[in-house]
C-alpha positions as CSV (number, residue, x, y, z in Angstrom):
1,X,-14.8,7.1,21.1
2,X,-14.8,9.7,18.8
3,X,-12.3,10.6,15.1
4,X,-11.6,14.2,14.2
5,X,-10.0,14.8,11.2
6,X,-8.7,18.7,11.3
7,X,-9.7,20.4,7.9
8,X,-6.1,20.5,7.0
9,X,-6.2,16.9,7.5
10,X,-9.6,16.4,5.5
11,X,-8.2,18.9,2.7
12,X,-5.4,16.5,2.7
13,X,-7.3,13.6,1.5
14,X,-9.4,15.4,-1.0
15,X,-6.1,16.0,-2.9
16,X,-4.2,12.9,-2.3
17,X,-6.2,10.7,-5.0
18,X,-5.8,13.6,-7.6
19,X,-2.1,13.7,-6.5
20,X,-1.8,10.0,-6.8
21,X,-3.2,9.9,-9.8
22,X,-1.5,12.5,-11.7
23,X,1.8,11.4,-10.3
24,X,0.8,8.2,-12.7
25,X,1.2,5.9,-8.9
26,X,-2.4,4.4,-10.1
27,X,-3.6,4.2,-14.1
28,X,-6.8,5.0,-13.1
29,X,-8.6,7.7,-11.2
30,X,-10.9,5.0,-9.9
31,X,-8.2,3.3,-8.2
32,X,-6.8,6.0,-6.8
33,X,-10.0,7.1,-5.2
34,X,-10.1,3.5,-3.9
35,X,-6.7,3.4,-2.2
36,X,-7.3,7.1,-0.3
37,X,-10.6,5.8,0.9
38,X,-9.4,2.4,2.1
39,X,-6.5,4.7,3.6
40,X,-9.6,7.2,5.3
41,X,-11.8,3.9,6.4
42,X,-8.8,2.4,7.9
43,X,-7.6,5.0,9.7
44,X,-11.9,6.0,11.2
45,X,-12.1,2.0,12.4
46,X,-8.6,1.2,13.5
47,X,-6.4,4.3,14.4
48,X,-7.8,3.8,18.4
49,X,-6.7,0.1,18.5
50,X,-3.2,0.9,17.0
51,X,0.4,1.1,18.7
52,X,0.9,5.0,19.5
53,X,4.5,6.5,19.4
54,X,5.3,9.5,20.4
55,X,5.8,12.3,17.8
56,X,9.4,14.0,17.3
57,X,9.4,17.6,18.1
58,X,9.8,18.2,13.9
59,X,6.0,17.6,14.2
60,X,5.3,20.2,16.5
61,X,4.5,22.6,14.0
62,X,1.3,20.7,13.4
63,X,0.3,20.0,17.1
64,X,2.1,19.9,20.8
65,X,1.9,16.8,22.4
66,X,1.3,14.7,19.2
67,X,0.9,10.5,18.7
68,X,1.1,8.9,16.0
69,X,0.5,5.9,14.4
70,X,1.7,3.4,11.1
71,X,-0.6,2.3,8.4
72,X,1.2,0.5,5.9
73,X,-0.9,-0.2,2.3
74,X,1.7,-2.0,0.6
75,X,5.5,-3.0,0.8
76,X,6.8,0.6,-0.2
77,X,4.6,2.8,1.1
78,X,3.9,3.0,5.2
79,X,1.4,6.1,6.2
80,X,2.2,8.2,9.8
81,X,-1.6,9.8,11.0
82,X,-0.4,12.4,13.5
83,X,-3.2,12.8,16.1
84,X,-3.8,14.2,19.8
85,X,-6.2,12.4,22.4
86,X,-8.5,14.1,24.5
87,X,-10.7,12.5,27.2
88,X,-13.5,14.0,29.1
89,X,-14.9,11.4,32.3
90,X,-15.2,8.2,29.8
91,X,-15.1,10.3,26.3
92,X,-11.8,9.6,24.5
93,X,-11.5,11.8,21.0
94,X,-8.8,11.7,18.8
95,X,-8.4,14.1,16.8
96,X,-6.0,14.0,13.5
97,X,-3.6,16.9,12.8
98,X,-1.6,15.4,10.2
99,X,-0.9,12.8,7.7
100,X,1.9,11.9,5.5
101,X,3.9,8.7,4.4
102,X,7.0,7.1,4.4
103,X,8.5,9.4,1.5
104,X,8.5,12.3,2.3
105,X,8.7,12.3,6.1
106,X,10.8,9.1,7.3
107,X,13.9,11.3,7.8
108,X,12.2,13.2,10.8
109,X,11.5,10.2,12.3
């Protein structure tokens, strides 16, 4: 089994501990980094062993035929990875399109 993270995806993460950081969410940069790469190393190790849903056509814009799946990191804040799985004979790849949280997208869902 095989993770792909989409650049868009990877850009994503390179900005969200600046974001999170500047948005004062964590007092230090440190901590910040820390939360986006638990968020990252959670999503590598667990995201094939997670309940899938089936994305709602809003997320078609990122990907046809799209899953996705929760992480939630603490009692406000639930992440949605947006991915699309590919198998070839006994191969299975996921590859991630798009991530965003509880904030800004729950509405669409």
């Amino acid at each position: 089994m095989k993770i792909v993270f989409l650049p868009e995806a990877l850009k994503y993460f390179n900005e969200l501990s600046t974001i999170l950081y500047e948005k004062d969410y964590f007092g230090l940069e440190e901590s910040a980094l820390k939360y986006v790469d638990d968020l990252f190393q959670d999503i590598k190790h667990t995201l094939h062993s997670r309940t899938k849903k089936t994305a709602p056509p809003y997320f078609d814009r990122f990907g046809k035929n799209m899953l996705y799946s929760t992480f939630r990191k603490n009692k406000t804040t639930e992440w949605y990875v947006f991915f699309n799985v590919y198998q070839k004979d006994e191969d299975l790849t996921l590859v991630i399109r798009y991530i965003s949280n509880n904030h800004v997208i729950a509405q669409y869902l």
